[in-house]
C-alpha positions in Angstrom: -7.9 27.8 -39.9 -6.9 31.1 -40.5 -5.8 30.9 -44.0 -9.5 28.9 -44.7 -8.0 24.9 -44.8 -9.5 23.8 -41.3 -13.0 24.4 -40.3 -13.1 25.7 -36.2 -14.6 22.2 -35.3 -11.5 20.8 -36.3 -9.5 22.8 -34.7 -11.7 22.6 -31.8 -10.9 18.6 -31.1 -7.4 19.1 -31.7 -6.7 21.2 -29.2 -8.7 19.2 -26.8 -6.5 16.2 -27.6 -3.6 18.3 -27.2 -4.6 19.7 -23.2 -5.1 15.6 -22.7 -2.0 14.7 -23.5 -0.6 17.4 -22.0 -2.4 16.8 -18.8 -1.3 12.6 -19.2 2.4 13.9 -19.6 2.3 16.6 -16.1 1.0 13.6 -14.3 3.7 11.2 -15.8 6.4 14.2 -14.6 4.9 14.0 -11.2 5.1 10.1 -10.8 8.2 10.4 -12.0 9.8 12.5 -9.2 7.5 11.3 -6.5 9.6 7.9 -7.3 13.0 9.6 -7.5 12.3 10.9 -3.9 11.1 7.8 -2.9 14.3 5.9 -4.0 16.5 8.8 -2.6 14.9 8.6 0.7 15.3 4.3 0.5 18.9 5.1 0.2 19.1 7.9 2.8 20.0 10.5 0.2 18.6 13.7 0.2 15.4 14.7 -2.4 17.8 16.9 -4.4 20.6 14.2 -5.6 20.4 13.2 -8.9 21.1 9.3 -9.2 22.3 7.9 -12.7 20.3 4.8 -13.8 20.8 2.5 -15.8 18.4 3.5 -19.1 17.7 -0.9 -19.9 18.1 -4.0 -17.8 19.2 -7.0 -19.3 17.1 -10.0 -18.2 18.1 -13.6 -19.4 15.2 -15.8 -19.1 14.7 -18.5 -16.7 16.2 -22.0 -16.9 13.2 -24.0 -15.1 14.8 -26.6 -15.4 17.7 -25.5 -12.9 15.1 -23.7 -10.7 13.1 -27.1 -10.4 16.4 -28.7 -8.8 16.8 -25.5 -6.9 13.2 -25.8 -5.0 13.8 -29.0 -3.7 16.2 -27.3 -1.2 13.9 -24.5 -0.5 14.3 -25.1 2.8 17.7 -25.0 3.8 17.8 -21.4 2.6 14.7 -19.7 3.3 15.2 -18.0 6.6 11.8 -18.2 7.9 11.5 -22.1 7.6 14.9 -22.4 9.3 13.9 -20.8 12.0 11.1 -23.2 12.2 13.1 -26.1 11.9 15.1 -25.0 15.0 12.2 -23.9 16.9 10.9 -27.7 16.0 13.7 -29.5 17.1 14.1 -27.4 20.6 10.2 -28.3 21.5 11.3 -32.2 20.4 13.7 -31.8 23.5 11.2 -29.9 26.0 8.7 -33.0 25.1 11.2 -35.4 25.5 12.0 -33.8 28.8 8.9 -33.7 30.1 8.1 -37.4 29.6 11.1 -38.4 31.2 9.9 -36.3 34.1 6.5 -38.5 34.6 8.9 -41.3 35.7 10.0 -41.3 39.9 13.3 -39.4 40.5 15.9 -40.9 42.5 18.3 -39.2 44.5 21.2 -40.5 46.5 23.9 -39.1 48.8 25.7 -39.4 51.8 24.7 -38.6 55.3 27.4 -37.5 58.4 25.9 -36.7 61.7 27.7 -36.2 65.1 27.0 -35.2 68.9 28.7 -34.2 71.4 29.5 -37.3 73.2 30.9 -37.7 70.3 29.4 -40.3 68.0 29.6 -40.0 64.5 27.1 -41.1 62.7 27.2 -42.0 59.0 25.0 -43.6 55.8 23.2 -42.8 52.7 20.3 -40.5 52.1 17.7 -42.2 49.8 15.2 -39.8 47.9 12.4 -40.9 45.7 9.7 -38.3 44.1 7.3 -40.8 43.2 4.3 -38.8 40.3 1.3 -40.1 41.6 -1.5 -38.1 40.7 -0.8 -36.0 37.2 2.3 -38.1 36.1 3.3 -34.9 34.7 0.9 -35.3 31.4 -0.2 -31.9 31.9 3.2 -30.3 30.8 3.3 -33.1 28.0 0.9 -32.6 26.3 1.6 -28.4 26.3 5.1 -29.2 24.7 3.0 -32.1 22.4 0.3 -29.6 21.1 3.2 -26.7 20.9 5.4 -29.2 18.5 2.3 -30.1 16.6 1.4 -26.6 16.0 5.4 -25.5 14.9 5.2 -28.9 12.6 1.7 -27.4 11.1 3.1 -24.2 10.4 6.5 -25.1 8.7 4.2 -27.4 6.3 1.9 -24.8 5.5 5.0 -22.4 4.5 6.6 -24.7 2.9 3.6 -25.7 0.5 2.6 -22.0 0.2 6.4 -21.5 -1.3 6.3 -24.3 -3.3 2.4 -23.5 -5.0 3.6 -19.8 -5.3 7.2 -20.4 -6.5 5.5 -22.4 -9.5 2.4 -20.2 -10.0 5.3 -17.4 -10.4 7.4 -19.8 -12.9 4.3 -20.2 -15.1 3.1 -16.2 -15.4 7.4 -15.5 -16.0 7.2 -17.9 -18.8 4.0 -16.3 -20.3 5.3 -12.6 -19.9 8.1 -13.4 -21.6 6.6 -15.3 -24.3 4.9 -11.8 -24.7 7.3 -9.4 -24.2 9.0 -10.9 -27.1 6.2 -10.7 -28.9 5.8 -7.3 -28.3 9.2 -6.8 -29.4 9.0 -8.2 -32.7 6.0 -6.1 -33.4 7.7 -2.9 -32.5 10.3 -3.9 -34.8 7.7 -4.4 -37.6 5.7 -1.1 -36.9 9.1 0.9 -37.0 9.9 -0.3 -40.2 6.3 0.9 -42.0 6.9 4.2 -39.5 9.8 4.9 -41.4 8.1 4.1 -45.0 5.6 6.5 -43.9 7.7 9.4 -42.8 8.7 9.3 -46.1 5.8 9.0 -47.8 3.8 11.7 -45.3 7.0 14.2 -46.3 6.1 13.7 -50.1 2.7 14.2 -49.7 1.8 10.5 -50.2 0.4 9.4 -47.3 -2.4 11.7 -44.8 -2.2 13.1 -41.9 -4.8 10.8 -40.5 -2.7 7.2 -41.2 0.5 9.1 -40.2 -1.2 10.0 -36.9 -2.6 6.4 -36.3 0.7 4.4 -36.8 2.6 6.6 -34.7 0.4 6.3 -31.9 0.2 2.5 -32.2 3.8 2.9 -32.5 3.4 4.5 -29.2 1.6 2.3 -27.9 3.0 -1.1 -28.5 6.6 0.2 -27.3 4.6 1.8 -23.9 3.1 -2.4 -23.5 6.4 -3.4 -23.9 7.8 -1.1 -21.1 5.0 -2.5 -18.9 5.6 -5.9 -19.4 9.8 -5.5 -19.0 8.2 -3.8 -15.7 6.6 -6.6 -15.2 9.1 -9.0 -15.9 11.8 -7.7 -13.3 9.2 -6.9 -10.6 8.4 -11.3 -11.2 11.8 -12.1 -10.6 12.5 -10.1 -7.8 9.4 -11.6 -5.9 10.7 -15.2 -7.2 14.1 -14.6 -6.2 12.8 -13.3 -2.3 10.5 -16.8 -2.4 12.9 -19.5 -3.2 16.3 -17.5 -1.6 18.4 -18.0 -4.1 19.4 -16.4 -7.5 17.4 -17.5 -10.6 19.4 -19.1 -12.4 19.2 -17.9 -16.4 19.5 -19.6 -19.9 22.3 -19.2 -21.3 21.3 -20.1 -24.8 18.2 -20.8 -26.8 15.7 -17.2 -26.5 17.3 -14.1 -26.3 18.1 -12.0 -23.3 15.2 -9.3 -22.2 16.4 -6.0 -22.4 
């Protein structure tokens, strides 16, 4: 502007975009140290240590195939449903003990008396509780109800894993359907970046088109982190629903990295 080839309105909107971006980068800065702290304090470190991480992660994509087989034993690994199965089976015996309590008891043993004459007196002592007025269904049907209810409540987890493991199997499939998509055109839109670097240095190209395809440049490879975010955050959640590792392809589509 001050050697007359920019007008101040120019100027003006330039520097407004460059305080936003500014601003968008000091809050990125913060986010990012907010989640250092956060993982230092996860791993009982303190805020200052400086962890090395890894700069990509390598995801192979899923084999549904495998994982399909892999469900059908959901429930000899998840914890919760195990527990549920054993909490089953001890109110089976509770039941099972309380109807066996609505029949009489009977209870036999031996008697020995004696006086001081002496005579000695012997015989059996018979005992019979006979359930005449409940029959103890009271207590059965407590332990019929509670076995009911612990039956209900493993079937609703277990259909609840099963409709979210493959709700979770369909979105990975269409992330990574577009995560490679994404890649390709990342690929594609550094190739014409680098054409236009040269042509922009040899005054063949504007400022406006250079401007524009580096910030879809920009763009495209920030989608791409998101959905590679996206991608790991899936599998962990998949991986904590079925209890198991996800078992990977290990040919046909390329690896996510």
């Amino acid at each position: 502007m001050q050697q007359g080839n920019e007008i101040l309105p120019t100027v003006v909107s330039d520097l407004a975009a460059l305080q936003a971006v500014e601003t968008q980068l000091h809050d990125i800065e913060q986010t990012i140290l907010k989640n250092r702290h956060d993982l230092n304090a996860s791993l009982g470190l303190a805020p200052e240590v400086q962890l090395r991480l890894v700069d990509e992660v390598s995801v192979s994509a899923v084999d549904t195939a495998k994982l399909t087989t892999i469900l059908l034993d959901l429930a000899r690994r998840r914890p919760d449903l195990l527990a549920l199965t054993a909490g089953y089976d001890a109110e089976e015996e509770k039941l099972r003990q309380a109807i066996i309590e609505q029949f009489p008891k009977l209870n036999v043993a031996p008697n020995y008396t004696n006086d001081t004459t002496p005579v000695y007196t012997a015989g059996p002592t018979l005992t019979i509780s006979l359930p005449i007025f409940d029959r103890n269904q009271g207590n059965i049907a407590i332990e019929r109800a509670t076995r009911q209810r612990l039956h209900d409540e493993y079937q609703a987890r277990l259909d609840t894993a099963y409709g979210a493991a493959g709700r979770l199997i369909t979105e990975l499939d269409l992330i990574e359907a577009q995560y490679q998509a994404s890649l390709a055109s990342i690929r594609r839109l550094r190739d014409a970046a680098a054409v236009a670097d040269t042509a922009y240095a040899a005054g063949n190209l504007d400022e406006r088109s250079f401007v524009d395809l580096h910030a879809s440049l920009l763009a495209k490879e920030i989608e791409s982190l998101k959905l590679e975010q996206t991608l790991v955050e899936q599998r962990i959640v998949l991986q904590t629903l079925i209890g198991s590792d996800i078992p990977t392809q290990s040919h046909g589509r390329p690896p996510v990295q």
